[in-house]
Backbone as XML, in Angstrom:
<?xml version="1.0"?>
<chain id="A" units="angstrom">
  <residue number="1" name="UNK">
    <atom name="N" x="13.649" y="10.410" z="1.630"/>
    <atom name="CA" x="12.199" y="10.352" z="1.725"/>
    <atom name="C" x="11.792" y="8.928" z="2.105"/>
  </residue>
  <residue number="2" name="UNK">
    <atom name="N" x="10.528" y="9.112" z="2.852"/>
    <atom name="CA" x="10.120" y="7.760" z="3.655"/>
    <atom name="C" x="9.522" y="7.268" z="2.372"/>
  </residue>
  <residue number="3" name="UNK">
    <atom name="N" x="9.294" y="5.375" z="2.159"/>
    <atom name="CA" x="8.753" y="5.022" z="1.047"/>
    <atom name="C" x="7.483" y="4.314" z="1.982"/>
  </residue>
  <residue number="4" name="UNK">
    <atom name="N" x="6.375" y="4.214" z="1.989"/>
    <atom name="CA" x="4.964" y="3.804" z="2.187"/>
    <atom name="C" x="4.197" y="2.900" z="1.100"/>
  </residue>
  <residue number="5" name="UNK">
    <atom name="N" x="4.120" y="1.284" z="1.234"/>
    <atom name="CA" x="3.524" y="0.749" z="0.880"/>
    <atom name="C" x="2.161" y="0.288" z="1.032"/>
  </residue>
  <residue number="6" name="UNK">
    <atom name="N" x="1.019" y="0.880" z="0.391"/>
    <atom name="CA" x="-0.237" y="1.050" z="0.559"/>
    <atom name="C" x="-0.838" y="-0.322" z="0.173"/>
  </residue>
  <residue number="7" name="UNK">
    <atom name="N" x="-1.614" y="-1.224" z="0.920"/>
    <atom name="CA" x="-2.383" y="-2.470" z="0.230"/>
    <atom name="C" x="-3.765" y="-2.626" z="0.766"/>
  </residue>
  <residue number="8" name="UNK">
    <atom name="N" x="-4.918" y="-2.425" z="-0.056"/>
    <atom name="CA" x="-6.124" y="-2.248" z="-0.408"/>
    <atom name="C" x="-6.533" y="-2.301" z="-1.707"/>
  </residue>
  <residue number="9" name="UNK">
    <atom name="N" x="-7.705" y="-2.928" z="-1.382"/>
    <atom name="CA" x="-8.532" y="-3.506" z="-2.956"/>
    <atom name="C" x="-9.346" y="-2.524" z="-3.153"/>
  </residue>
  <residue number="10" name="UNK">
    <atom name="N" x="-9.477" y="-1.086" z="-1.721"/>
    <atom name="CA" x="-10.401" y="-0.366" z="-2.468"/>
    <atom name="C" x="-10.215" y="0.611" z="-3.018"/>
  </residue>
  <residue number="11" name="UNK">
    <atom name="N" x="-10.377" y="1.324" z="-4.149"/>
    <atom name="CA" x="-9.799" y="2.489" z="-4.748"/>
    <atom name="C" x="-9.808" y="4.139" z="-4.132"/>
  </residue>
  <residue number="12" name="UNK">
    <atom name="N" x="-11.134" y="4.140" z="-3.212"/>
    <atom name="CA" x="-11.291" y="4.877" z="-2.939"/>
    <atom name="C" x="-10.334" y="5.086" z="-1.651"/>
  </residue>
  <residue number="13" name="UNK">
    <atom name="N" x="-10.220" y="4.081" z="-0.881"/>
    <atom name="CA" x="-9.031" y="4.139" z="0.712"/>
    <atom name="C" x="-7.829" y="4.480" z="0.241"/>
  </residue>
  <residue number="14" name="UNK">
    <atom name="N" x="-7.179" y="3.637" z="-1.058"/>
    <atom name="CA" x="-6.002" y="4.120" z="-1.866"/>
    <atom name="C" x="-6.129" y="5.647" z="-1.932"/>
  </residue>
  <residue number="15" name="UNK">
    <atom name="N" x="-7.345" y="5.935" z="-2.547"/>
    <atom name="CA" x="-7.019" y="7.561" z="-3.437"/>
    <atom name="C" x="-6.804" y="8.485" z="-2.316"/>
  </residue>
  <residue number="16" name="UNK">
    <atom name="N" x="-7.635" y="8.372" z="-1.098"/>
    <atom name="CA" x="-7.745" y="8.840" z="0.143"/>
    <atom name="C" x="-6.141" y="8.742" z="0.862"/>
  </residue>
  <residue number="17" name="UNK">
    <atom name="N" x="-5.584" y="7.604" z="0.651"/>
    <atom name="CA" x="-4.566" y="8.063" z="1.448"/>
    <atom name="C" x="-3.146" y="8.339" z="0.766"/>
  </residue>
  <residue number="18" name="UNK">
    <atom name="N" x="-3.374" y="8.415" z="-0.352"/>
    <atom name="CA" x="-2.398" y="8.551" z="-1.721"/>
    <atom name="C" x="-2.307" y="10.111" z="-1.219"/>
  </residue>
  <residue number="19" name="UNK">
    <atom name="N" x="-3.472" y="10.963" z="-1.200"/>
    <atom name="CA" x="-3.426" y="12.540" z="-1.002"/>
    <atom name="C" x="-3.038" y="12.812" z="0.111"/>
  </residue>
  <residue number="20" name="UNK">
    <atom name="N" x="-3.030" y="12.240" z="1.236"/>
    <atom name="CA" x="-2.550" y="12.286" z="2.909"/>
    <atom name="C" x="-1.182" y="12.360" z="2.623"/>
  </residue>
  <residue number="21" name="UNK">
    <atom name="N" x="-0.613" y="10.725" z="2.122"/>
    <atom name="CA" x="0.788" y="10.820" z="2.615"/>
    <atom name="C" x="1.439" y="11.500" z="1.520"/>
  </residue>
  <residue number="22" name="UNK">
    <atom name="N" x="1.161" y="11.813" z="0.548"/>
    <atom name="CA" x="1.711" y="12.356" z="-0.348"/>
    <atom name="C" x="2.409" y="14.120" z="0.293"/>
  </residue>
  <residue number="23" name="UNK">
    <atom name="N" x="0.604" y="14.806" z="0.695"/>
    <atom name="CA" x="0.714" y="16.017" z="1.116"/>
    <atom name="C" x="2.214" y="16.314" z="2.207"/>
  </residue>
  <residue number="24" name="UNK">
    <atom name="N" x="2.000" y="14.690" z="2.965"/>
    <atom name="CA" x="3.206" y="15.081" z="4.374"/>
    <atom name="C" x="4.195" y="14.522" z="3.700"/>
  </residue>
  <residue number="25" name="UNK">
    <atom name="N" x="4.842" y="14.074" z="2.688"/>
    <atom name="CA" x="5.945" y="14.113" z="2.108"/>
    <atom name="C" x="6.526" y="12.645" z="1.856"/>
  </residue>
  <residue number="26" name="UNK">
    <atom name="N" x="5.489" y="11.557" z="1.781"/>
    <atom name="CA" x="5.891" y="10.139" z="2.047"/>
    <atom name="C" x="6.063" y="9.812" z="0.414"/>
  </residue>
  <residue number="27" name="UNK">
    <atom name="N" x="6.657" y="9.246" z="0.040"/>
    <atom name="CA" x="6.556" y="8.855" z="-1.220"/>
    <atom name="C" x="5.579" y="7.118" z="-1.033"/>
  </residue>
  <residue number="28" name="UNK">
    <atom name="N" x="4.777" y="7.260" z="-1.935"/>
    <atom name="CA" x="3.351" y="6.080" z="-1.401"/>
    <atom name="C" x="3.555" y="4.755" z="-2.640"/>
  </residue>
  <residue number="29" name="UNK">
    <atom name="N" x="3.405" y="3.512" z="-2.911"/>
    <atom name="CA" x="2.979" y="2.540" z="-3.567"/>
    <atom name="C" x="2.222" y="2.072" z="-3.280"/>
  </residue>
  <residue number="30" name="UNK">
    <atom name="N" x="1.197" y="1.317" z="-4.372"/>
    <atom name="CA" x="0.109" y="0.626" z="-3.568"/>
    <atom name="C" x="0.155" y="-0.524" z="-4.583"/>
  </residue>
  <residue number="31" name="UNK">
    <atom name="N" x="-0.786" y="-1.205" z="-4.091"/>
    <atom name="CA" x="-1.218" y="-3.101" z="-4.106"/>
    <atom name="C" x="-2.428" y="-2.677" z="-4.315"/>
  </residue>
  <residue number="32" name="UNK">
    <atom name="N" x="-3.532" y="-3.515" z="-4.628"/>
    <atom name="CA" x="-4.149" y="-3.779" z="-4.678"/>
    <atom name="C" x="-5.015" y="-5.234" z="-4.334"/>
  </residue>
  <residue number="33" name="UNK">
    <atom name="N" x="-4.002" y="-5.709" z="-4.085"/>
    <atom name="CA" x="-3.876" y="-7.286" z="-3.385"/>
    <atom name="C" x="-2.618" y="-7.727" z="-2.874"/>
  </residue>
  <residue number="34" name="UNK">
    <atom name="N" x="-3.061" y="-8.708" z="-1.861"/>
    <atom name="CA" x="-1.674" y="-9.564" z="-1.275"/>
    <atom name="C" x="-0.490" y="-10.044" z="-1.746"/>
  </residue>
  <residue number="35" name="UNK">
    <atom name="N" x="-0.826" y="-10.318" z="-2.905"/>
    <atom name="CA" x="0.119" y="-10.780" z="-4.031"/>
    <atom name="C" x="0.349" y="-9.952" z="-4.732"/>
  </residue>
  <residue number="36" name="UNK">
    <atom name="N" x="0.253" y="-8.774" z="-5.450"/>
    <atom name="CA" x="0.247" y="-8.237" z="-5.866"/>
    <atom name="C" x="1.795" y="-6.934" z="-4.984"/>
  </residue>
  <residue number="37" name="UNK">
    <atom name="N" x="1.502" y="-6.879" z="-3.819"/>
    <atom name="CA" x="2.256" y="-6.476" z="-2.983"/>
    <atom name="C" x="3.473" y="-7.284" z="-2.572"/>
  </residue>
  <residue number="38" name="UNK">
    <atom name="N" x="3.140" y="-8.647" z="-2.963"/>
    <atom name="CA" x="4.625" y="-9.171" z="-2.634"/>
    <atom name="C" x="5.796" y="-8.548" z="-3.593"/>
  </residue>
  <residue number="39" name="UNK">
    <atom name="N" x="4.623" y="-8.491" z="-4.937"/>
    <atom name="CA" x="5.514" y="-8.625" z="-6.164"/>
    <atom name="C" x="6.187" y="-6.939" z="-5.901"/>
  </residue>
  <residue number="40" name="UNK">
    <atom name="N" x="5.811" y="-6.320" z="-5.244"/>
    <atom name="CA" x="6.193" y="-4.643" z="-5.304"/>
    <atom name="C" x="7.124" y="-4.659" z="-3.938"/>
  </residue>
  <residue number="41" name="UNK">
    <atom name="N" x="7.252" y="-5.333" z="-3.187"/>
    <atom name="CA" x="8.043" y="-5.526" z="-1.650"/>
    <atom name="C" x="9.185" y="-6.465" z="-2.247"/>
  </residue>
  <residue number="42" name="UNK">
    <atom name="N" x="9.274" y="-7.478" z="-3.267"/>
    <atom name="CA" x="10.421" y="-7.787" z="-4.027"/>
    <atom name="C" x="11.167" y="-6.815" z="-4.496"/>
  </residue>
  <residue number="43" name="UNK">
    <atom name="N" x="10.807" y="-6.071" z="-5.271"/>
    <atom name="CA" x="11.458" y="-4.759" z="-6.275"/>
    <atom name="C" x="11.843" y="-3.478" z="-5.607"/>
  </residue>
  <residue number="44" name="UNK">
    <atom name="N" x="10.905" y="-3.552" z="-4.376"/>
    <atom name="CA" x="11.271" y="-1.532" z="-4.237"/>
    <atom name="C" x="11.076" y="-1.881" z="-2.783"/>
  </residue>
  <residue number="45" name="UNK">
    <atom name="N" x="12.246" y="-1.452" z="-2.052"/>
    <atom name="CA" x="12.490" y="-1.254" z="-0.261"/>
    <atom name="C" x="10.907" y="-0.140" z="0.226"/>
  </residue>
  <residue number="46" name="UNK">
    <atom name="N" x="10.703" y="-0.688" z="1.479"/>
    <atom name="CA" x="9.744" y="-0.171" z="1.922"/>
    <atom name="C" x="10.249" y="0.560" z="3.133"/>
  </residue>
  <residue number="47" name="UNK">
    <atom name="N" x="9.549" y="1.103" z="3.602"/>
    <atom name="CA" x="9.775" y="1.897" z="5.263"/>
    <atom name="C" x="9.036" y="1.341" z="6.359"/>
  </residue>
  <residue number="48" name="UNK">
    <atom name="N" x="7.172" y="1.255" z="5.345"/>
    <atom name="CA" x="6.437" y="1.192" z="6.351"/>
    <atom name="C" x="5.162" y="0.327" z="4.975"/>
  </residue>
  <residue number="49" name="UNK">
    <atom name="N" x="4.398" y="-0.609" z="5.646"/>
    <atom name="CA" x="3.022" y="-1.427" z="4.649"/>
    <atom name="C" x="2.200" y="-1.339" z="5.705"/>
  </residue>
  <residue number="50" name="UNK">
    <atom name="N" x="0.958" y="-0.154" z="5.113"/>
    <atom name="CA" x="-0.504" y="-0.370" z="5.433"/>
    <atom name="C" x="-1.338" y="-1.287" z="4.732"/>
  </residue>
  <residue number="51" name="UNK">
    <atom name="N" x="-1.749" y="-2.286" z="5.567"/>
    <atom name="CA" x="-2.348" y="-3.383" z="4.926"/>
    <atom name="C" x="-3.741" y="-3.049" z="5.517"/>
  </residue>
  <residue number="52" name="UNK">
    <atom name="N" x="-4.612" y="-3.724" z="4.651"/>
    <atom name="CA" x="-6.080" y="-3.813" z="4.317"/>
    <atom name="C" x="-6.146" y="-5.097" z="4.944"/>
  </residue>
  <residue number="53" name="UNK">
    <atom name="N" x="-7.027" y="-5.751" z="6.254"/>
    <atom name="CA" x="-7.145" y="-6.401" z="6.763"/>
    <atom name="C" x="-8.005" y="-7.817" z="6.205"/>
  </residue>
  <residue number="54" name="UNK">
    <atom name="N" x="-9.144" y="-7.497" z="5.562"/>
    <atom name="CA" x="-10.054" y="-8.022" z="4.712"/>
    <atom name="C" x="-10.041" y="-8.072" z="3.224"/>
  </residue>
  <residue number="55" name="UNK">
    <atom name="N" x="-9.526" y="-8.335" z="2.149"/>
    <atom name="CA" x="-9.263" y="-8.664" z="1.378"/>
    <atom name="C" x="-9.265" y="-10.185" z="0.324"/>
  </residue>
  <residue number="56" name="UNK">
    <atom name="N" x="-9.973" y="-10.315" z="-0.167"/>
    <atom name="CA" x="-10.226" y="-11.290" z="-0.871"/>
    <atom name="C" x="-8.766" y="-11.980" z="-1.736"/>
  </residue>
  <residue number="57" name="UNK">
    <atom name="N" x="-8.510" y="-13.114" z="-1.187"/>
    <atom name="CA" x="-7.156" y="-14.309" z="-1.702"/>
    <atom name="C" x="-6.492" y="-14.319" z="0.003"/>
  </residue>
  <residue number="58" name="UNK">
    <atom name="N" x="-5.640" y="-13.311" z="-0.543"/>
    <atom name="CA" x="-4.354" y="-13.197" z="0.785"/>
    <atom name="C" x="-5.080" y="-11.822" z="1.171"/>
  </residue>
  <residue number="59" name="UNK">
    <atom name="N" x="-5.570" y="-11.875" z="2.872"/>
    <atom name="CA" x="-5.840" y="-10.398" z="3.207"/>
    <atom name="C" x="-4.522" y="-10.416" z="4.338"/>
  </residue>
  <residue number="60" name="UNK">
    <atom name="N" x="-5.014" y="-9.208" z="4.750"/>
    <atom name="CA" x="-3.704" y="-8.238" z="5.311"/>
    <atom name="C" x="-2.823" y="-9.098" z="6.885"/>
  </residue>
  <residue number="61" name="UNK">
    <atom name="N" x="-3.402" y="-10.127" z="7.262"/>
    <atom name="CA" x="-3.333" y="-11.131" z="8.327"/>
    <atom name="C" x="-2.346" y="-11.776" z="7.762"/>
  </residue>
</chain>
């Protein structure tokens, strides 16, 4: 199974695409911030990181 790292501060884009990739079979993590995502891209191999472009500290740039 593909692993999908999700990073967005907003809950609702998370919840939204938590039910997408879930439905097509992705297994999903999410961030909630830049840093926050490093700390989860240390620990657990990724496939693929949708980043949130705008984000307050470290955004998705």
């Amino acid at each position: 199974m593909k692993t999908i790292l999700v990073v967005d501060d907003e809950k609702s884009v998370r919840d939204s695409l938590k039910m997408v990739l879930e439905f097509e079979s992705y297994e999903v993590l999410f961030a909630e911030s830049g840093q926050e995502a490093l700390r989860v891209l240390a620990q657990s191999p990724v496939d693929l990181v949708m980043l949130d472009v705008k984000m307050a500290g470290m955004d998705g740039l």
